[in-house]
C-alpha positions as CSV (number, residue, x, y, z in Angstrom):
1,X,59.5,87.5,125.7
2,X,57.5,90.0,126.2
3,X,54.3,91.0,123.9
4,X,55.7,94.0,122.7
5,X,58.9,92.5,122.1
6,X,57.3,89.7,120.2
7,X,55.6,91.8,118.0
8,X,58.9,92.4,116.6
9,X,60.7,88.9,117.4
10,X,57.9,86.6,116.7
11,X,58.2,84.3,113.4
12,X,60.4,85.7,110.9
13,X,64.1,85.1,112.6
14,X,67.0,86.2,110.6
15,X,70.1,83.6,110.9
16,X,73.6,85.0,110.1
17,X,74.0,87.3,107.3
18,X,70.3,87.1,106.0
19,X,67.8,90.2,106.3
20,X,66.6,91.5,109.2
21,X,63.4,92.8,107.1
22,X,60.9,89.7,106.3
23,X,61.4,89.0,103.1
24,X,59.0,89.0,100.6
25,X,58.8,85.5,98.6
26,X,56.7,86.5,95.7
27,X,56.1,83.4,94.1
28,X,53.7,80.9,93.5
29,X,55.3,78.0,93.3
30,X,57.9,75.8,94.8
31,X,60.4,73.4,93.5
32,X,61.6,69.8,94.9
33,X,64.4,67.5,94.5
34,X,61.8,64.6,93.6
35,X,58.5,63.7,93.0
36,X,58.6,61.4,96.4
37,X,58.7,64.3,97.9
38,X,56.2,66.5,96.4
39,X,53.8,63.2,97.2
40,X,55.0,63.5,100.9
41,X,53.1,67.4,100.9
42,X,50.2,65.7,99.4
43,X,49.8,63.2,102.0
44,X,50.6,65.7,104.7
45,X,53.0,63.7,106.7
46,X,55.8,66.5,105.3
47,X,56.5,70.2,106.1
48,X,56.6,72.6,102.9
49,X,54.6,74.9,100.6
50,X,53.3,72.9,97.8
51,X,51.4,76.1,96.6
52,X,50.4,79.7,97.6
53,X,46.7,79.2,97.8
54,X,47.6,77.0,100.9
55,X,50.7,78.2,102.1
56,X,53.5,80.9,101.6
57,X,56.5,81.6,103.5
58,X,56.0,85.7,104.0
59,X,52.5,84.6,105.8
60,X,53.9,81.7,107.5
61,X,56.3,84.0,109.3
62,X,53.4,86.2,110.0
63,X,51.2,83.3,111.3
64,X,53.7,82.2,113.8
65,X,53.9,85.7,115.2
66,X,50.3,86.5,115.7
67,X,49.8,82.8,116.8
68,X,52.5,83.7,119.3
69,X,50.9,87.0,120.3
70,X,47.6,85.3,121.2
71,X,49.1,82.2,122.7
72,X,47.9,79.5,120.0
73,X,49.5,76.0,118.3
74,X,49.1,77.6,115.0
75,X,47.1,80.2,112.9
76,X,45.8,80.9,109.1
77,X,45.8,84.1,107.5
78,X,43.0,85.0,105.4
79,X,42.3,87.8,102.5
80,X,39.5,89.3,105.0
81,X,38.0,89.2,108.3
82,X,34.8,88.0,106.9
83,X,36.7,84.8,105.1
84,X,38.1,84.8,109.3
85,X,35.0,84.1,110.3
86,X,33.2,81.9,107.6
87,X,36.1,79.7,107.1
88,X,36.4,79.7,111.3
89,X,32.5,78.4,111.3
90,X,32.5,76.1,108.2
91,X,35.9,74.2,110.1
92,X,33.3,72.6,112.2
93,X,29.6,72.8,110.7
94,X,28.2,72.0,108.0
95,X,24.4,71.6,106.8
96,X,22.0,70.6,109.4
97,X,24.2,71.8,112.1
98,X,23.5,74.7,114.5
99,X,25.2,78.4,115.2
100,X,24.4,80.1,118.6
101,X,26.0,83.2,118.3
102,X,25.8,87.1,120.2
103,X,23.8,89.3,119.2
104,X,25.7,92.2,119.1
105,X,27.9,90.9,116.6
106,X,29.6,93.0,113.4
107,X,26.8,93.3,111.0
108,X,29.0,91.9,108.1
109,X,28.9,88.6,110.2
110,X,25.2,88.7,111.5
111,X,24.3,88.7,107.5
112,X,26.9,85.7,107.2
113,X,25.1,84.1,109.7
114,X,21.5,84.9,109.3
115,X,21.5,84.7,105.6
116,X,24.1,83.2,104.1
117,X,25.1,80.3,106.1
118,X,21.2,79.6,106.2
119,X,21.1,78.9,102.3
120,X,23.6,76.3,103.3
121,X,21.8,75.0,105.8
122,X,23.2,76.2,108.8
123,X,20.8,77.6,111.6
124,X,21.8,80.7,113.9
125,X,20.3,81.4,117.0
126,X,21.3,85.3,118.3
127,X,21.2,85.6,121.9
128,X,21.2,88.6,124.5
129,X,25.2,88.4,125.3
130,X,24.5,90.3,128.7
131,X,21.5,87.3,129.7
132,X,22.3,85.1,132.6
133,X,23.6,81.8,131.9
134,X,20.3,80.0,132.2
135,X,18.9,82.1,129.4
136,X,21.5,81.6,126.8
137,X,21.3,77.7,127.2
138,X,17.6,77.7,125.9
139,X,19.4,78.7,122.5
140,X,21.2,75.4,122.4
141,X,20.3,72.5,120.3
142,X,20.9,68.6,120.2
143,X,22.8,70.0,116.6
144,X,24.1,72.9,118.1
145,X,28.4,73.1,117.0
146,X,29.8,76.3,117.9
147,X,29.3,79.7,119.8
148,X,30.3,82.8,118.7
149,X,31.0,86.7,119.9
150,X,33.0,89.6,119.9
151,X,35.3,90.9,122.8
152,X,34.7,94.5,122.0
153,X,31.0,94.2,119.6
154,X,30.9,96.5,117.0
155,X,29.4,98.9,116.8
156,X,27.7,98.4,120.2
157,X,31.3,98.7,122.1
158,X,29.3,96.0,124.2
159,X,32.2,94.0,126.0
160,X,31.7,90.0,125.9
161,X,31.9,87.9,128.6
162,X,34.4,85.4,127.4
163,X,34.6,83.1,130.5
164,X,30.7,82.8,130.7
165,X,30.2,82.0,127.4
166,X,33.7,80.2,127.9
167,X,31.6,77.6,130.4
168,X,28.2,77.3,128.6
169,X,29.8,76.1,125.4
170,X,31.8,73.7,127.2
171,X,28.9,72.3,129.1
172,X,27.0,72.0,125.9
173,X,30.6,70.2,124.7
174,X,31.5,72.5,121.8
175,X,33.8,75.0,121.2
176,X,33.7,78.9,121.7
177,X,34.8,81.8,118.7
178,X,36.2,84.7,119.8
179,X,36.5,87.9,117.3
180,X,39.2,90.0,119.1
181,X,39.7,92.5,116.2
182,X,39.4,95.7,118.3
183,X,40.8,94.2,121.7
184,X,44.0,92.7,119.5
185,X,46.0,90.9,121.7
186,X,47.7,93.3,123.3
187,X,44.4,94.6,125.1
188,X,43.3,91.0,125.6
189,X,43.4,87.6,124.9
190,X,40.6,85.5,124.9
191,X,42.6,82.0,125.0
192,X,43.0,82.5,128.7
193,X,39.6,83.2,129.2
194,X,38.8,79.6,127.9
195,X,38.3,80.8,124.7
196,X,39.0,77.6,121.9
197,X,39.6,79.6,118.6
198,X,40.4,83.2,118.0
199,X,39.7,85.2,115.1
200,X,40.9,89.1,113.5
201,X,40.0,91.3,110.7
202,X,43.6,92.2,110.6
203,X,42.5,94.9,108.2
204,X,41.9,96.6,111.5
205,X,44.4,97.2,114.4
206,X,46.9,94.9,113.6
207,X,47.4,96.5,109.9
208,X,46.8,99.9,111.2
209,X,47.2,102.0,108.5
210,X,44.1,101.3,106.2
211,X,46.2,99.6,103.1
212,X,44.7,96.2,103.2
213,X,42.9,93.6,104.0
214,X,43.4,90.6,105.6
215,X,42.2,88.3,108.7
216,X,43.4,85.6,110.5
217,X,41.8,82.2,112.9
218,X,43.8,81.4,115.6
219,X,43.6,77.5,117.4
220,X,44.2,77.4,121.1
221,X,44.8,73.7,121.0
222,X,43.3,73.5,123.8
223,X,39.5,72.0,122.6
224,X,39.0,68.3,122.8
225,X,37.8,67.3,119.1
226,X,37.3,63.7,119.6
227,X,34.3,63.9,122.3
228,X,31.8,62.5,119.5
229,X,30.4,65.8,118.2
230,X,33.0,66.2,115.4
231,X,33.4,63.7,113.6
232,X,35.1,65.7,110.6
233,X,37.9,65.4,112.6
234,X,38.2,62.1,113.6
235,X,37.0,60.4,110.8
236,X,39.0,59.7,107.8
237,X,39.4,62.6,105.3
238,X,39.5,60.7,101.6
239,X,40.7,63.9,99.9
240,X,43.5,63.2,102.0
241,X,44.0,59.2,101.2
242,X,41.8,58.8,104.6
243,X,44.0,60.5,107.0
244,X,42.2,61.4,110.4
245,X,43.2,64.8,111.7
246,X,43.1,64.2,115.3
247,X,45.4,62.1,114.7
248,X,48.3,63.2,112.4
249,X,48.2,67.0,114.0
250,X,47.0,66.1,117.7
251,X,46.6,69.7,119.3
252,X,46.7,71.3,116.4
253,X,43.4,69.5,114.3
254,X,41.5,72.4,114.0
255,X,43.8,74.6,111.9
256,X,45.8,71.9,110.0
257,X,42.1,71.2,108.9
258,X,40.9,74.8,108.6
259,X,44.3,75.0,105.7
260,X,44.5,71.8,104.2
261,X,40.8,71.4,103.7
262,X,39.1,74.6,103.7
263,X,42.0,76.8,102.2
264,X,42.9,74.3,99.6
265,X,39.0,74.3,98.6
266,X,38.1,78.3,99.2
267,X,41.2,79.6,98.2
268,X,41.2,82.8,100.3
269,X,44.7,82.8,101.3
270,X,46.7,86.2,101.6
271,X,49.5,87.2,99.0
272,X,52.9,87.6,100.7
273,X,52.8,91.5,100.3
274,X,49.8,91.9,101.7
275,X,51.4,89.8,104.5
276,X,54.5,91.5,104.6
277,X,52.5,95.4,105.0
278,X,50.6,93.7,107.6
279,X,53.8,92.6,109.4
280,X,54.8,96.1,109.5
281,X,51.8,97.2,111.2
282,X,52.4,94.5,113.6
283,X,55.6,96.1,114.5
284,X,53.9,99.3,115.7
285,X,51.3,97.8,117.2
286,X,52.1,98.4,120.7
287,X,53.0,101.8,120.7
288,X,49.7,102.9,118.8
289,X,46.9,100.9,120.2
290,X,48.7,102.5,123.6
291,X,47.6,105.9,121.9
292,X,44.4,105.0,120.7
293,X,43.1,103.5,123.5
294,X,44.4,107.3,125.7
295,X,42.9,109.3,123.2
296,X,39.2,107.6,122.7
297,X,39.1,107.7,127.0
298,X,39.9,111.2,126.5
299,X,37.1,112.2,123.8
300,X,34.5,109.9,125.2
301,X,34.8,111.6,128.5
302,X,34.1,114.9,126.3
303,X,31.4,113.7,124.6
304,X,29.9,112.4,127.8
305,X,29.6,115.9,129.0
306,X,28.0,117.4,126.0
307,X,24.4,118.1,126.2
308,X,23.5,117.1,122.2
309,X,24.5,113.9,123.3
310,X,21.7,111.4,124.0
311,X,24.2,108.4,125.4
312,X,28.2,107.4,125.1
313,X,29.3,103.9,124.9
314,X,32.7,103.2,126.0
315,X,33.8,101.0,128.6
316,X,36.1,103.5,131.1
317,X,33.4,106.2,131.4
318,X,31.6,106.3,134.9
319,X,28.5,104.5,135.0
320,X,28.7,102.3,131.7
321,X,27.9,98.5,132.3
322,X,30.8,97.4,131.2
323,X,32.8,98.6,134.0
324,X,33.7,95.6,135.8
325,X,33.7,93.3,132.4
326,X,36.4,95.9,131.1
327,X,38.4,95.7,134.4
328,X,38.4,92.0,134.1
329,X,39.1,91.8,130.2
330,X,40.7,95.2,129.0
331,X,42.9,96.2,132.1
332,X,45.0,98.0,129.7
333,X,43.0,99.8,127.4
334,X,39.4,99.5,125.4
335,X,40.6,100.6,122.1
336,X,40.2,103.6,120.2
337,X,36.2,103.1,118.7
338,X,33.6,104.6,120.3
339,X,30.1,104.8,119.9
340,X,27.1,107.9,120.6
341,X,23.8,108.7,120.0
342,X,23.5,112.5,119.0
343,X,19.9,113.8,120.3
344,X,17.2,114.0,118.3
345,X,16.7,112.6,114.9
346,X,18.9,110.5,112.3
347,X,19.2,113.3,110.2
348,X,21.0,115.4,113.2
349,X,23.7,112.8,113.4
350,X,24.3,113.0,109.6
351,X,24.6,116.9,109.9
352,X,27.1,116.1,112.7
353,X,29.4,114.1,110.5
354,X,29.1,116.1,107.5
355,X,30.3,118.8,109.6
356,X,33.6,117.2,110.9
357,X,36.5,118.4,108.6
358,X,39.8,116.8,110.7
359,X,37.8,113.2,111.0
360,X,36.9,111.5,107.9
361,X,33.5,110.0,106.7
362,X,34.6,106.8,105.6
363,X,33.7,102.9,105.7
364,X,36.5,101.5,108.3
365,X,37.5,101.7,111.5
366,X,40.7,100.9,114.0
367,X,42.6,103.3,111.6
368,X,46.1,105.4,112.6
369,X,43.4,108.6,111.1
370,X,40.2,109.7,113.3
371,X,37.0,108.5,111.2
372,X,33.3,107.9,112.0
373,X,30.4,106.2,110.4
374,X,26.6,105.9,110.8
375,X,25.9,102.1,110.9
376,X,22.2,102.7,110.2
377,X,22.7,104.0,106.7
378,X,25.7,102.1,106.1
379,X,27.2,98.6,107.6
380,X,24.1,98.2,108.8
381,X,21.0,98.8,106.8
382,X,20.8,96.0,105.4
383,X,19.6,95.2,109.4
384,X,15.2,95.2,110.2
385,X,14.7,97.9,113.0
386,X,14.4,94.6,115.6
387,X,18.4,93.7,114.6
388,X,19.5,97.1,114.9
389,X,17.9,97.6,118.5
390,X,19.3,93.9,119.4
391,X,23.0,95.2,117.9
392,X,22.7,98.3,120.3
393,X,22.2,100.5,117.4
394,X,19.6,104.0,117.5
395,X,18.9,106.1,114.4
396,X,21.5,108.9,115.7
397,X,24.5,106.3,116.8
398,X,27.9,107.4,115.1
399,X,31.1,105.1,115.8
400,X,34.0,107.6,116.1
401,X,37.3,105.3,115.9
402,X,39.7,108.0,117.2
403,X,43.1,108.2,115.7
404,X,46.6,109.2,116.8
405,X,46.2,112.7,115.6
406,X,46.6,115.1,118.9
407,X,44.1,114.9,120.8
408,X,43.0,118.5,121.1
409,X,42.5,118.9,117.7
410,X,40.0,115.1,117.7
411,X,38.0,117.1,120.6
412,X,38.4,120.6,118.8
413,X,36.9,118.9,115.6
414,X,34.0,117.3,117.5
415,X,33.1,120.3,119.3
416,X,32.4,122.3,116.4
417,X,30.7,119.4,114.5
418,X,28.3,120.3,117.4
419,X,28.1,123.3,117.5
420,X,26.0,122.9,114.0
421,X,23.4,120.4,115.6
C-alpha cells in the first residue's frame, strides 16, 4: 500500500461482521483463563495486555499504523511529545552518560536536556546542526549514547541533515533520534535517511485538530544494540526474572524495552480515546498536510515581499539555505509553520499579532486553524539571549503555523496585521 492508503488500512483491520470504526476498548484491565497465563505476560515470552499503563488495544491498533507509516518493527504511544522524547533518551542513557544533541531543537526539549536530564546526571552537548562533520565530532565523548534533532526545528524552520548526522553517530557507534513532528511521515521519513529511532508530538499534525495530546517513539530495527556500548540491552533485566532484550525481541530491543521497562515504571501511556481521536486525525492526514504545506508556500512568499519584514524562514522561498536539504528531505511539501522577523523592535511583533483577528494567538502549532506565537515571550523565555540566537530565534520572530482556512483570507489577515506596524 500506499501511504495514504495506509493511513486508513494500517493496524486496526475489521474481520467479517465487526466494525469498520476502531473500537474503543475502555478498560483497564484484562481477564485470563489461568493464572499460567497471566505469569506468561509477566515473563514476556506471551502476547497480551496485562494492563493499560503498558498496553491497550485502541493504541495498539494505532501503533501498528504509525509504525507502518514510518517504516519501523514497532512503536509506543505516549500522553505527550515531551514524554516522546524523555522516554526515547532515558531507553538508552542513564547517569554519567552523554547527550549530543542540535541546537536548534524545540525549546520544551532543550530545557529537558539542559536542565532536567542534568539533575539526573546526564550531560548535553548542543551543537551547530548546519557545522561540517569535523566540527560536530569534537562534541562527542568516550560516554557519549545518543544524538538527537529535529527534521523541521522549531521554531527555527531549520531543516536537519538526517544522513550527516545519520553517519557521525554511527561512526561514533550509537544511535541517532529523529523528531519528525512537523515533517510527519508523509513529508518525510527519517528511517531511510539512516535514522535509528523516530519520534512525534502527535498533538501536532498527526492529531490535527488541537483536541489532545499525545506522542509516539518509533524503532527502526535497524541499530545494532549489542556492539558493547549498551549494555541495558544485553544484559540480564532482573525485573524481568533476568531476561536479556536483545535476545527475546531481536530487532525489536529497543521498544519492547522502551514499554516493558520504561512504560511500566513512568506510566505515561495514552488512554484509548485519546488514541482513538488521534486515529481520526490520522485518517485525514494526507489530504490536509497536502493543504498546509500549499498554503504556508503561498503566505511565506507574501511575507517575503513585505517591506516590515526583516527575514522569512521557510524552506521553498528563493534563496533560503535550506533549498537543497528540503529538495533532498521534503520533496513533497515543508509543512504549514513558518517563521519571520518583523522589523524593528519586539514590541512591533507583539502589535503585529495582537492585530491579527482571522489567526489566533495561542500556545500550539500544526493546527487545522491559522495561529502564531512569539517564542521569545513564550516557549521560549525560559531560554538566555545566547540559546535564543543558537535556536535561530530574534526579539521580533513570530511562527505563523498556517491553517486550511482559504488562503486569501490567511494573506488578507496578515496584510492588515501590517498595516498597523
Amino acid at each position: 500500500m500506499k501511504i495514504e492508503t495506509k493511513c486508513l488500512h494500517e493496524g486496526y483491520k475489521p474481520k467479517n461482521g465487526e466494525p469498520v470504526a476502531l473500537p474503543i476498548y475502555q478498560s483497564t484491565t484484562y481477564r485470563y483463563d489461568s493464572t499460567e497465563e497471566i505469569g506468561k505476560l509477566f515473563d514476556l515470552t506471551s502476547d497480551g495486555h496485562m494492563y493499560s499503563r503498558i498496553s491497550n488495544p485502541t493504541v495498539g491498533f494505532v501503533e501498528e499504523k504509525i509504525a507502518a507509516l514510518e517504516g519501523g518493527v514497532g512503536a509506543l504511544c505516549t500522553t505527550s511529545g515531551q514524554a516522546a522524547s524523555l522516554i526515547s533518551v532515558l531507553n538508552i542513557v542513564s547517569a554519567g552518560d552523554h547527550i549530543v544533541s542540535a541546537a536548534t531543537v524545540y525549546g520544551g526539549t532543550i530545557n529537558l536536556f539542559a536542565v532536567t536530564l542534568k539533575r539526573f546526571g546526564i550531560e548535553c552537548t548542543f551543537v551547530d546542526a548546519d557545522a561540517c562533520e569535523e566540527e560536530i565530532q569534537k562534541a562527542f565523548k568516550p560516554n557519549t549514547k545518543v544524538v538527537f534533532g529535529e527534521t523541521i526545528a522549531n521554531p527555527a524552520i531549520a531543516i536537519f541533515d538526517i544522513e550527516k548526522f545519520a553517519s557521525i553517530a554511527h561512526k561514533n557507534n550509537v544511535p541517532l533520534i529523529v523528531d519528525n513532528t512537523f515533517a510527519t511521515p508523509l513529508l518525510c521519513r527519517p528511517i531511510e535517511f539512516g535514522a535509528d529511532i523516530v519520534i512525534h508530538s502527535t498533538s501536532k499534525y498527526m492529531d490535527g485538530h488541537a483536541v489532545q495530546l499525545g506522542g509516539v517513539i518509533v524503532d527502526s530495527g535497524n541499530f545494532d544494540w549489542t556492539n558493547g556500548n549498551f549494555k541495558e540491552f544485553t544484559e540480564p533485566d532482573e525485573s524481568y526474572h533476568g531476561i536479556i532484550y536483545t535476545k527475546q525481541f531481536g530487532k525489536a530491543a529497543y521498544i519492547a524495552k522502551a514499554r516493558v521497562q520504561l512504560m511500566r515504571d513512568l506510566g505515561a501511556y495514552p488512554t484509548a480515546n485519546a488514541a482513538f481521536l488521534l486515529n481520526l486525525g490520522l485518517e485525514s492526514l494526507p489530504v490536509r498536510i497536502e493543504k498546509h504545506c500549499r498554503n504556508a508556500e503561498t503566505v511565506a512568499q507574501f511575507l517575503n515581499e513585505s517591506d516590515k519584514v526583516e527575514f522569512v524562514n521557510y524552506p521553498t522561498i528563493k534563496g533560503n539555505k535550506y533549498n537543497e536539504l528540503a529538495k533532498k528531505y521534503l520533496s513533497k511539501g515543508c509543512s504549514g509553520v513558518i517563521s519571520f522577523s518583523i522589523k524593528g523592535s519586539r514590541e512591533n511583533a507583539i502589535k503585529f499579532m495582537d492585530s491579527l483577528k482571522l489567526a489566533e494567538n495561542v500556545v500550539h502549532v500544526a493546527d487545522i486553524r491559522t495561529c502564531v506565537l512569539h517564542p521569545a515571550s513564550s516557549t521560549h523565555r525560559q531560554l538566555s539571549d545566547e540559546q535564543l540566537v543558537a535556536a535561530g530565534i530574534t526579539p521580533g520572530l513570530i511562527r505563523l503555523s498556517v491553517g486550511l482556512e482559504n488562503v486569501e483570507d490567511i494573506i488578507e489577515d496578515v496584510k492588515q496585521a501590517l498595516e498597523q506596524v
